[in-house]
C-alpha positions as CSV (number, residue, x, y, z in Angstrom):
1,X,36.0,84.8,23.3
2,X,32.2,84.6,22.4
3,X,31.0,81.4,20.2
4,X,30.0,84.6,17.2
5,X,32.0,87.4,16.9
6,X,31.4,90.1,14.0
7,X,33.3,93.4,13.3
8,X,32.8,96.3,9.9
9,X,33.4,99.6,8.8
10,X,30.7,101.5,7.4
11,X,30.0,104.7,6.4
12,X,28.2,106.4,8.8
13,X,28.9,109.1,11.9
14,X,30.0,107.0,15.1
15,X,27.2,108.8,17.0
16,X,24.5,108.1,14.2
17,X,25.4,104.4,14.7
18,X,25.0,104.3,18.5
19,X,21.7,106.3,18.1
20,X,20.3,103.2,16.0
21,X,21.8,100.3,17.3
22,X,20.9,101.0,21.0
23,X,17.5,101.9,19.9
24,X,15.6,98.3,20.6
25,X,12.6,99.3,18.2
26,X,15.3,99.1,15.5
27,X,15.8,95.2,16.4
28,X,13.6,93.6,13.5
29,X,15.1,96.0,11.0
30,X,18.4,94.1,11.5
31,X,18.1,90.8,13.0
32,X,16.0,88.2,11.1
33,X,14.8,86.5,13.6
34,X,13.6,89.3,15.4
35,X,10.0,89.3,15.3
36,X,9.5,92.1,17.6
37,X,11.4,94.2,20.6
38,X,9.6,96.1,23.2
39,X,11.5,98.4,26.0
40,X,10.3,97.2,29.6
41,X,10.7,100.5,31.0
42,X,9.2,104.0,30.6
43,X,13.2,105.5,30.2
44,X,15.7,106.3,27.7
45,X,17.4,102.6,27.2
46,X,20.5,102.3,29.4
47,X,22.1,100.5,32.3
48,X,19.3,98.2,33.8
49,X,16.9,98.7,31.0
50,X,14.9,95.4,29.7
51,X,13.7,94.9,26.5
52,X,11.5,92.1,25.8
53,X,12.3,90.1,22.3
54,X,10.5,87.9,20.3
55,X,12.7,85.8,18.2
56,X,11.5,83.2,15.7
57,X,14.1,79.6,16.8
58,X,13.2,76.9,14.8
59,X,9.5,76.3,13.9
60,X,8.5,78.5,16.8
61,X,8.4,82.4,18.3
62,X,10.0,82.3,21.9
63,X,9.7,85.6,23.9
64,X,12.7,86.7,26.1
65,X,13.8,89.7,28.1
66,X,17.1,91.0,27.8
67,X,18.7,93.4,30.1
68,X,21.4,96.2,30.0
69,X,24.2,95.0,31.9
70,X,27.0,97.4,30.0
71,X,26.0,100.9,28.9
72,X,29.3,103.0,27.8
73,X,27.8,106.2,25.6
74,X,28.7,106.3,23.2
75,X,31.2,103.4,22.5
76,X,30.0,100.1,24.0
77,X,26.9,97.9,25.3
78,X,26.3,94.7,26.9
79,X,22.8,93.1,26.8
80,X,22.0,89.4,28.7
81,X,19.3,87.4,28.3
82,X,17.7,86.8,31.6
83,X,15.0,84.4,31.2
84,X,14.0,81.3,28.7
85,X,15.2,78.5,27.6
86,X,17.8,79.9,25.5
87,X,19.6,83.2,27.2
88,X,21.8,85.3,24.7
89,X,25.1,87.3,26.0
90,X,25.4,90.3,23.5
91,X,27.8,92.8,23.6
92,X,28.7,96.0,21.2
93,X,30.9,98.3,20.3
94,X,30.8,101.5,18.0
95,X,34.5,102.8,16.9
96,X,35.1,106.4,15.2
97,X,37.4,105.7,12.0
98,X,38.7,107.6,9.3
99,X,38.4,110.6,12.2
100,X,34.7,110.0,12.9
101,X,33.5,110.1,9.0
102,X,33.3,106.6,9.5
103,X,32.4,103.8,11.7
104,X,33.6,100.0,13.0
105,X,31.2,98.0,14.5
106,X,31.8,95.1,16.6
107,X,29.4,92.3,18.1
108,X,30.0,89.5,20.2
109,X,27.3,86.8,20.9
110,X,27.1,83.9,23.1
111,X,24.4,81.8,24.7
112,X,23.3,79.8,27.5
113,X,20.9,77.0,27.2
114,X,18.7,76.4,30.5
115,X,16.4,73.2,30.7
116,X,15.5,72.2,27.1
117,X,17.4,75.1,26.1
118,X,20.7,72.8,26.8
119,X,19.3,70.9,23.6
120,X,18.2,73.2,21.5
121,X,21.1,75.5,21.6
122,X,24.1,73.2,19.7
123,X,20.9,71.4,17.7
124,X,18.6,74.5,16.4
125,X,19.8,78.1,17.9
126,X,23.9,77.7,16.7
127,X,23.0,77.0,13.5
128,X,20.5,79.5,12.9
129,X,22.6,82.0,14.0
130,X,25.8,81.1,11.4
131,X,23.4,81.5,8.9
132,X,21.3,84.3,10.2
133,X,25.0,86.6,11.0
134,X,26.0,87.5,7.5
135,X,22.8,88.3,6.4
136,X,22.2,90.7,9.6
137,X,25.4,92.4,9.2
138,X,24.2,93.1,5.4
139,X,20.8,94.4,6.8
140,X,23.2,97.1,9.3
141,X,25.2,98.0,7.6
142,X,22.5,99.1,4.4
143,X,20.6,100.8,7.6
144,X,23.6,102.6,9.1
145,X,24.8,103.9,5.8
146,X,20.8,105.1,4.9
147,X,20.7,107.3,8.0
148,X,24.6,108.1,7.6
């Protein structure tokens, strides 16, 4: 079980979901303390693609690349932090409901703390992140249900 899990309907197409969400310019549109995300690679993001995110943690803007580890169109993804202090363990899912008119959305997050990551994580990241969910599932969800 992952230390933040999250899971809504919304109104939007199932495949108008995974368009956005696997798209990693659409990162600081929906995640607060996503300053900015850049693809790696010169390909359509899937399995093995990096994206490099800059998140504001604390008082500060840490850099970190994230890879596809999990690429299941159009239904699930998996990304994992692969260097830095802090690394996160993300995974998604989009869900057809109400026969595709509509959409659930699930997100698991974890993390692992490396060096001085070990003591920022329970101190600085954790709690950021409670607060920072609710207000990043609002932010989705109003996107999802724009382009839906």
């Amino acid at each position: 079980m992952s230390a933040f899990h999250e899971e809504f309907d919304v109104d939007c197409r199932p495949e108008d979901a995974w368009a956005y969400v696997i798209d990693p310019s659409h990162l600081p549109e929906w995640q607060e303390s996503a300053v900015s995300a850049e693809q790696l690679d010169d390909r359509p993001f899937g399995l093995g693609s990096r994206v490099r995110v800059t998140r504001h943690v604390g008082r500060r803007d840490m850099a970190m690349t994230m890879e596809c580890t999990e690429f299941q169109p159009p239904r699930a993804w998996t990304v994992r932090g692969i260097d830095g202090p802090i690394r996160g363990n993300f995974r998604g899912e989009i869900s057809p409901v109400d026969d595709g008119r509509r959409t659930r959305v699930t997100m698991d997050l974890d993390f692992e703390g490396h060096g001085i990551g070990k003591v920022l994580l329970p101190l600085v990241v954790r709690p950021q992140v409670r607060r920072e969910m609710p207000h990043n599932e609002k932010l989705l969800r109003e996107h999802l249900e724009h382009i839906g």
